[in-house]
C-alpha positions in Angstrom: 84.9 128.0 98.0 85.0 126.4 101.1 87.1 124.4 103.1 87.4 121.6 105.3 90.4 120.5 108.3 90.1 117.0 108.4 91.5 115.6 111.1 93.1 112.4 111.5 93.8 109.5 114.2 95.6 111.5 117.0 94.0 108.6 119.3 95.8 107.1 122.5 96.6 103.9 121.1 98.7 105.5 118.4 100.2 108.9 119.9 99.5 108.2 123.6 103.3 107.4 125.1 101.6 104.7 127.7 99.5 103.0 124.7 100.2 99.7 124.0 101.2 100.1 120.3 102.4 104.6 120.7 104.0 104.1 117.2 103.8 108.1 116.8 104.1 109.0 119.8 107.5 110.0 120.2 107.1 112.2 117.6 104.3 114.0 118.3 105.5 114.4 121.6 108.8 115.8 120.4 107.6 118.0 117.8 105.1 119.3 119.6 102.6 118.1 117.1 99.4 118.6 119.1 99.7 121.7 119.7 100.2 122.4 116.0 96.9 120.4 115.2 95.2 122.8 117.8 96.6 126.0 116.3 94.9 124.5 113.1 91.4 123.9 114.9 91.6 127.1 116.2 92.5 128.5 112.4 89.5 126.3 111.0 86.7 127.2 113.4 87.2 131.4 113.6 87.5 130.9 109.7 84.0 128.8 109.5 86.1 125.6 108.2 84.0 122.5 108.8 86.3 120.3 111.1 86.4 116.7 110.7 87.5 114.5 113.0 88.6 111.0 112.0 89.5 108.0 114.2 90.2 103.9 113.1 88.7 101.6 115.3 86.9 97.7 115.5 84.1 96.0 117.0 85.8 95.0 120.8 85.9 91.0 118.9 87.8 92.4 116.0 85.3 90.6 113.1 85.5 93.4 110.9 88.8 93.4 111.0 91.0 92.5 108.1 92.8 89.5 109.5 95.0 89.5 105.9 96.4 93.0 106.5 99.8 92.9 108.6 99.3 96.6 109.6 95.8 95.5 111.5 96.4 92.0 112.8 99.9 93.0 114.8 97.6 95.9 116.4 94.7 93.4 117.4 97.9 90.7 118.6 98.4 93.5 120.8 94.4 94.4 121.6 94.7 97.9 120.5 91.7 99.8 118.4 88.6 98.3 119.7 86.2 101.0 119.8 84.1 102.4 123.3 88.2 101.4 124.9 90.6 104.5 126.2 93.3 103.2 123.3 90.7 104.8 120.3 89.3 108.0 122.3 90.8 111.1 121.0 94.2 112.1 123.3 93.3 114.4 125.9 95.0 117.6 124.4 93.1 117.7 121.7 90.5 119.5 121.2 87.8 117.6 120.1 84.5 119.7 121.2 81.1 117.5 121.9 79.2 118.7 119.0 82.5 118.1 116.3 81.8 115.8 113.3 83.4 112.2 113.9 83.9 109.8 111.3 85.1 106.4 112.4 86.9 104.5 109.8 87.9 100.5 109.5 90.8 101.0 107.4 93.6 102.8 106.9 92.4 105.3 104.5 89.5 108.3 105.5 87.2 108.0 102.3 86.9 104.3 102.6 83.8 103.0 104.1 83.0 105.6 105.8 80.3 108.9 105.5 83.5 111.3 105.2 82.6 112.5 101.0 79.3 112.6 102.1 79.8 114.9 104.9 82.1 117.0 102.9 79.8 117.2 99.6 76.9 118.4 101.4 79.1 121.3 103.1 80.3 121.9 99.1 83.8 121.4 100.2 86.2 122.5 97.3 89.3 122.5 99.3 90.5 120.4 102.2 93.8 120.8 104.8 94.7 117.3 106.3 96.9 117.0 109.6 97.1 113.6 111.1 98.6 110.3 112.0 100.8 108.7 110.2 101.9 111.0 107.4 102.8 107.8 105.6 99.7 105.8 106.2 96.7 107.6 106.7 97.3 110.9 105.6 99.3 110.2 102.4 96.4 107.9 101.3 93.6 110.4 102.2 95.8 113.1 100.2 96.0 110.6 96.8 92.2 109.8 96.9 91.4 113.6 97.8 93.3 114.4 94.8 91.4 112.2 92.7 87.9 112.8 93.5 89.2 116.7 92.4 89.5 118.6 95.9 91.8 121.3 96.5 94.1 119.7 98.8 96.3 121.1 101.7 98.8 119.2 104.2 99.5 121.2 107.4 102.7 119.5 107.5 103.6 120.5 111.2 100.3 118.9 112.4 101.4 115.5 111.1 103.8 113.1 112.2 104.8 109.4 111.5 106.9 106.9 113.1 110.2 108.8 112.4 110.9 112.3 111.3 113.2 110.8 108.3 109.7 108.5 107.4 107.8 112.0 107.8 109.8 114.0 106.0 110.1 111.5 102.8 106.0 111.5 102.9 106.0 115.2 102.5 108.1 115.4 99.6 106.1 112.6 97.9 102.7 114.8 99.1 104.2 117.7 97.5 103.6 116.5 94.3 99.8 116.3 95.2 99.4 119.2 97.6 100.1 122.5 98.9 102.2 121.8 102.0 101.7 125.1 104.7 102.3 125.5 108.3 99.9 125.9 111.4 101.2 129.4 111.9 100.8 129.9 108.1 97.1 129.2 108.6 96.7 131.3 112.0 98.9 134.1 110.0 96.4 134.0 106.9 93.1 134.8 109.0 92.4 138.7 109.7 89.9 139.6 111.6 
């Protein structure tokens, strides 16, 4: 067995509170959701968990993005998500080391388009614990398509947030049905030394 923390767009121009578009920000701000996703790095890396870290982000002119989606074109109305900007580096408390895996994706969901099976089918990854941004969006469709291609599938549900905690909460009960939901401290509590 071995496992994998995938980690998912906890970048400025969606949890920063001075981004442009900080639609989770107030939430992970208020539930203290970035320290969470630390505790779970922390977990992942003294436990030998491969740690992926995943961002969304387009070309600065926006031509691979998907002009027909509502979700994308609002954010590029408002010129948020162009790659190499401050709006999709990783936010400043998290901790994001220089030789971590990235995987930039162009959509909403983790799997598509980018290297992340790849990635995780060369480490022989049989179980995977997603924390991320938002629980609605990004995680719940990683979740679903991590169920399907047969993973063992975790949701640190602390170490998630979306735009409300009502929103949030509704996810988890629908991830429930596809995942074990834990804790960070349930993962920091479950490694001995």
């Amino acid at each position: 067995m071995q496992n994998a923390l995938v980690v998912i767009d906890y970048i400025n121009d969606l949890v920063h509170p001075d981004a442009k578009r900080r639609m989770y920000a107030r939430q992970v701000s208020e539930n203290q959701v970035l320290a969470q996703v630390n505790k779970a790095i922390s977990w992942a890396r003294k436990t030998s968990t491969l740690v992926v870290f995943v961002k969304v982000g387009f070309s600065p002119d926006y031509r691979d993005l998907p002009t027909n989606s509502p979700f994308f074109s609002s954010l590029a109305e408002a010129g948020a998500l162009r790659l190499g900007r401050w709006g999709t580096e990783f936010h400043e408390e998290l901790d994001v080391q220089p030789d971590d895996l990235i995987v930039i994706k162009p959509r909403i969901n983790p799997f598509y388009s980018t290297r992340l099976e790849a990635i995780l089918r060369a480490a022989k990854v049989t179980d995977i614990y997603f924390s991320g941004v938002g629980t609605t969006w990004a995680v719940q469709s990683a979740v679903r398509t991590a169920h399907d291609l047969d993973y063992t599938v975790y949701v640190i549900s602390d170490a998630c947030a979306a735009a409300s905690e009502e929103e949030h909460l509704q996810s988890l009960t629908t991830l429930s049905h596809l995942s074990t939901l834990c804790t960070a401290n349930e993962l920091k509590a479950s490694f001995v030394r």
